[in-house]
C-alpha positions in Angstrom: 17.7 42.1 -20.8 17.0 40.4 -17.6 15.2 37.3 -17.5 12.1 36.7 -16.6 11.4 34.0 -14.2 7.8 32.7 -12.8 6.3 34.4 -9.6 5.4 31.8 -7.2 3.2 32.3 -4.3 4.6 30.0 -1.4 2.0 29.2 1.3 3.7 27.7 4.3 2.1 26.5 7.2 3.6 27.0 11.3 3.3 25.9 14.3 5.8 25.5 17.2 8.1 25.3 14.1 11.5 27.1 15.7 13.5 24.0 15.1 13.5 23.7 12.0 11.9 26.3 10.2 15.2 28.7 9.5 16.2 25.7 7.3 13.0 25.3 5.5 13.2 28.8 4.8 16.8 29.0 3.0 16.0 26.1 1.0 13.0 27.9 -0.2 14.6 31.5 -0.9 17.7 29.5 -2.8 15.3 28.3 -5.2 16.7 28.7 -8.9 15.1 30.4 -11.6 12.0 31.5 -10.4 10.9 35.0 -8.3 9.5 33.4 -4.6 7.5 35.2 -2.4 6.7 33.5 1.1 3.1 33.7 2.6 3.6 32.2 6.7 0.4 31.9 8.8 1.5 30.6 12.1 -1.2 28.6 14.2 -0.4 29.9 18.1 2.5 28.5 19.4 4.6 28.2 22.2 8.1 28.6 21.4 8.6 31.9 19.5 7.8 31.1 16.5 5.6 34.0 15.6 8.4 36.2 17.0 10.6 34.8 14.8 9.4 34.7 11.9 8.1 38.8 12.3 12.3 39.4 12.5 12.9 37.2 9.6 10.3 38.5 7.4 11.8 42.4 8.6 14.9 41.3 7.1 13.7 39.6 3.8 11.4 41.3 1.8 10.2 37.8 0.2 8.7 36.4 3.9 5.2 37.9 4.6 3.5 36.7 8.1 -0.1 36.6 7.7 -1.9 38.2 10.9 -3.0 35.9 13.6 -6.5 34.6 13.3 -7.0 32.2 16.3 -6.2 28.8 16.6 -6.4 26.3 13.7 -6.0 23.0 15.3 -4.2 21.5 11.9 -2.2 21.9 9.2 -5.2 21.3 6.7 -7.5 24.6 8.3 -4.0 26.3 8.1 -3.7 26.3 4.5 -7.4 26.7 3.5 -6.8 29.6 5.7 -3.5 30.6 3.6 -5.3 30.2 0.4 -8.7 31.7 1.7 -6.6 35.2 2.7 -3.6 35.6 0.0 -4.0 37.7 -2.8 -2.5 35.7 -5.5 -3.8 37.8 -8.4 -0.1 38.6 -9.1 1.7 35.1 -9.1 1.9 32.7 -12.3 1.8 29.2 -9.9 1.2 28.7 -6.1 2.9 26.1 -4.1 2.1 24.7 -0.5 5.1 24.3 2.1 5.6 22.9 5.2 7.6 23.8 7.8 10.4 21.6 8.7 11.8 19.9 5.1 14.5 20.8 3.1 14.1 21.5 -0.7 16.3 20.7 -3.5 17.2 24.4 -4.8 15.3 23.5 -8.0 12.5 22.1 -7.0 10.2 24.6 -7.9 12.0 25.3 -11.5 11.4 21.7 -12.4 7.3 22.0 -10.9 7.0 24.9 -13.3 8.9 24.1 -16.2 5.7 21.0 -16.2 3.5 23.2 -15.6 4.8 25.6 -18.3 4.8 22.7 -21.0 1.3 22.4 -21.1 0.9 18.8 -20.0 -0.3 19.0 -16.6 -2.3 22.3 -14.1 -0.8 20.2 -10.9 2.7 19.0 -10.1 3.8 16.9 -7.3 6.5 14.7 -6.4 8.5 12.1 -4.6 10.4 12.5 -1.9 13.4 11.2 0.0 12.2 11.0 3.8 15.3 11.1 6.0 15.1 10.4 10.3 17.6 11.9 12.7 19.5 9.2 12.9 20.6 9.5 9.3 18.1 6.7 7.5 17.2 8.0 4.3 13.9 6.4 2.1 12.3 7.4 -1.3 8.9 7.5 -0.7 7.8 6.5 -4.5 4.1 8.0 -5.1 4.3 8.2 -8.7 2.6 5.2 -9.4 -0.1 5.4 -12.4 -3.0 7.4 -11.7 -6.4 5.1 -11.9 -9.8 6.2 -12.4 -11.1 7.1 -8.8 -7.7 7.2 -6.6 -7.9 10.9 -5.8 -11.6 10.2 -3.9 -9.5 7.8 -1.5 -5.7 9.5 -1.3 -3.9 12.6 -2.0 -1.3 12.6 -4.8 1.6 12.6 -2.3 2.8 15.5 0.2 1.0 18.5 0.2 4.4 20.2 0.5 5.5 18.8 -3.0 2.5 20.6 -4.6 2.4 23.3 -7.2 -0.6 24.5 -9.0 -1.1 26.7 -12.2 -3.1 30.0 -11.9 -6.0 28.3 -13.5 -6.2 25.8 -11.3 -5.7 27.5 -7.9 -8.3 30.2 -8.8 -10.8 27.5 -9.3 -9.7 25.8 -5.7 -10.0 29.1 -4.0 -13.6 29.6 -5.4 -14.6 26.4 -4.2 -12.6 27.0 -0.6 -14.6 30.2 -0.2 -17.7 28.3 -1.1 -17.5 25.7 0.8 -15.5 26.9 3.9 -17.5 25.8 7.2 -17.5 21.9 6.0 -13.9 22.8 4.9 -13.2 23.0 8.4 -14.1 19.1 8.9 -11.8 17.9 6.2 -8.2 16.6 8.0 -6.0 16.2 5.0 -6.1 19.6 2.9 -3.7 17.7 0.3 -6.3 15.3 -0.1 -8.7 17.3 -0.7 -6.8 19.4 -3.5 -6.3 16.6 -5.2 -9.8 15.4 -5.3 -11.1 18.5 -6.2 -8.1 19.2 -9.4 -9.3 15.8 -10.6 -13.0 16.1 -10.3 -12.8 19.0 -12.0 -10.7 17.6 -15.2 -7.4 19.4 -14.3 -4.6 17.4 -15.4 -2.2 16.4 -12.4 1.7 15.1 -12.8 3.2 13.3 -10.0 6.9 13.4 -10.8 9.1 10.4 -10.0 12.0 12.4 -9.4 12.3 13.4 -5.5 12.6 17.0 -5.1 12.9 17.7 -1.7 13.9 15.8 2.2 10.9 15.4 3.8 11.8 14.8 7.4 10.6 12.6 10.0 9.6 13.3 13.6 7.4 13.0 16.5 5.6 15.5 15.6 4.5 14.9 11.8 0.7 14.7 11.0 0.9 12.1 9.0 4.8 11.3 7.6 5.8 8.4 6.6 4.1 5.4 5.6 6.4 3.2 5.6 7.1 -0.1 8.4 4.3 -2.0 10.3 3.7 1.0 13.2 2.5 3.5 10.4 0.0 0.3 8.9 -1.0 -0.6 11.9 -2.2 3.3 12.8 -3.7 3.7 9.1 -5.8 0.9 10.2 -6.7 2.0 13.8 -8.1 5.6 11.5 -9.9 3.2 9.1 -11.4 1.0 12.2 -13.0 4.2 14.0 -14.6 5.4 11.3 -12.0 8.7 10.3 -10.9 7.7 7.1 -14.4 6.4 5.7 -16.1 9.3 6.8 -13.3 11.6 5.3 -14.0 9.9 2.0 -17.2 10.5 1.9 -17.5 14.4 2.7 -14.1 14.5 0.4 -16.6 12.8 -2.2 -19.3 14.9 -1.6 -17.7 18.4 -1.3 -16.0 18.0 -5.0 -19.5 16.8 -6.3 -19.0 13.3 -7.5 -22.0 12.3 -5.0 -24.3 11.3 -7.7 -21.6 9.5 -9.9 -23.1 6.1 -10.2 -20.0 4.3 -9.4 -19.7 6.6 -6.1 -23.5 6.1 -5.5 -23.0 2.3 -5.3 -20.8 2.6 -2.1 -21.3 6.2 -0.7 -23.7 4.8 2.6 -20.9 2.5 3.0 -23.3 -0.1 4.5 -21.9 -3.8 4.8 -23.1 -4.6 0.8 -22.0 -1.8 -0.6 -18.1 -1.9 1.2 -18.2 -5.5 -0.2 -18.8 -4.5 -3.5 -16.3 -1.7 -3.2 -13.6 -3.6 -2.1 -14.2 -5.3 -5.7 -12.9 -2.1 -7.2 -9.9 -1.5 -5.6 -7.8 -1.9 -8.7 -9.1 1.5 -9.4 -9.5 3.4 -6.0 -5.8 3.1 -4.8 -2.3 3.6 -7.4 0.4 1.4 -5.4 -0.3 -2.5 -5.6 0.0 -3.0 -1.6 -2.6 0.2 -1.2 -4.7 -2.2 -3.5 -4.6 -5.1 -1.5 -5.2 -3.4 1.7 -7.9 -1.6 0.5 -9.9 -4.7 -0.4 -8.7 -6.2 2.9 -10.1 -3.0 4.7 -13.3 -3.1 2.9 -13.9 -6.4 3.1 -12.7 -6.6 7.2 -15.1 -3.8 7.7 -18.4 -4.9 6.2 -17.8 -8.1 8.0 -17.1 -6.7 11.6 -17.2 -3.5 11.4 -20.2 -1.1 12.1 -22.8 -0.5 10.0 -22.1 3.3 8.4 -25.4 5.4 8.5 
């Protein structure tokens, strides 16, 4: 008797994606013991890549292209679009993919075999970032989880996700629901995060790297690793992005009226000081700590005051 292997819905975001995107693909469809199907929805692009990917989903029955639907102007609308329009009624897990890594062929077998055990409705992972020139890094995110990281970062790359059926039904509901200020949130890992933890899902962040996660001009965020990614992390945190993104994040997956989130959500000059005392609990990694009470601290003393 055959076996019978998990379904998984794979939602993969494009955009100007011909370079690498053949490769992403094959590392996806050579994933072992599980039966992948492979959702694309390609923001207009310039170099053929919705050309190519209609002739490569003609020729493999697991690649669906979604139809166009305008201009998305980011990864993060892409995939609320992704999980806005696929049916996934008939899939046991959903995982998000980008366009331009390579995975390990059982990356997916060890996110559900997690998910299967009982112990967690989210899996992420590790990663090994690797550059063109042939630098490799692990990019370590599996740090404890603390009490109120996931209002303040996402659990690692989006593209290392995997959620149960549970879970992603609940997500969609609240995507549909809340879809036109979806639109203003930047990082849709982030936000997935937030909401599975808000909502008491249990999330796993596995140690082991699963995948290369690779490195380019291009990335939307990549990376953080070396002064020139701090240094831009700050510049989003000095004009107001990152503060702001916490705070509809916060709002959207309704921990507004938590009293610990109440005592900082106007972000005025008192109430960043008085955050920054908590950063033990808002960030996992020990640097992440320190800069966070930097950050808060810098801010309420020269920063603007956040209506």
């Amino acid at each position: 008797m055959p076996v019978k292997h998990p379904k998984v819905a794979v939602l993969l975001a494009a955009y100007n994606g011909m370079q690498w995107i053949e490769e992403q693909l094959a590392s996806i469809l050579d994933q072992s013991a599980v039966d992948v199907t492979v959702y694309i929805s390609i923001d207009p692009s310039t170099d053929g890549t919705e050309t190519w990917c209609a002739a490569y989903a003609a020729e493999h029955s697991e690649v669906l292209v979604l139809p166009a639907a305008g201009s998305f102007g980011g990864a993060s609308r892409n995939f609320f679009r992704l999980i806005r329009d696929v049916d996934l009624e008939g899939y046991d897990f959903v995982a998000f993919s980008d366009q331009d890594d390579i995975w390990h062929s059982d990356k997916l077998e060890r996110a559900t075999q997690n998910l299967l055990s009982g112990r967690c409705d989210a899996y992420s992972s590790n990663v090994t970032a690797f550059w063109s020139n042939g630098k490799v890094q692990l990019l370590d995110k599996s740090q404890p989880q603390v009490a109120w990281d996931f209002l303040f970062e996402a659990a690692g790359p989006g593209c290392t996700y995997v959620f149960s059926k549970k879970l992603v039904v609940r997500l969609k509901t609240s995507i549909l629901a809340n879809w036109q200020q979806l639109q203003d949130v930047s990082l849709h890992d982030w936000y997935c995060y937030a909401y599975a933890r808000s909502h008491g899902f249990q999330w796993y962040i596995d140690p082991l790297p699963t995948m290369h996660y690779r490195q380019h001009e291009r990335n939307q965020v990549g990376a953080n690793t070396g002064i020139s990614p701090l240094i831009a992390r700050y510049k989003t945190i000095h004009d107001g992005w990152w503060f702001s993104q916490v705070r509809l994040i916060t709002c959207l997956v309704g921990r507004g009226e938590d009293p610990f989130v109440q005592g900082w959500l106007r972000l005025g000059r008192s109430q960043l000081l008085k955050l920054s005392l908590s950063a033990w609990k808002c960030r996992r990694r020990l640097r992440d700590k320190v800069f966070f009470f930097c950050i808060c601290c810098a801010t309420a003393v020269i920063g603007k005051e956040t209506k």
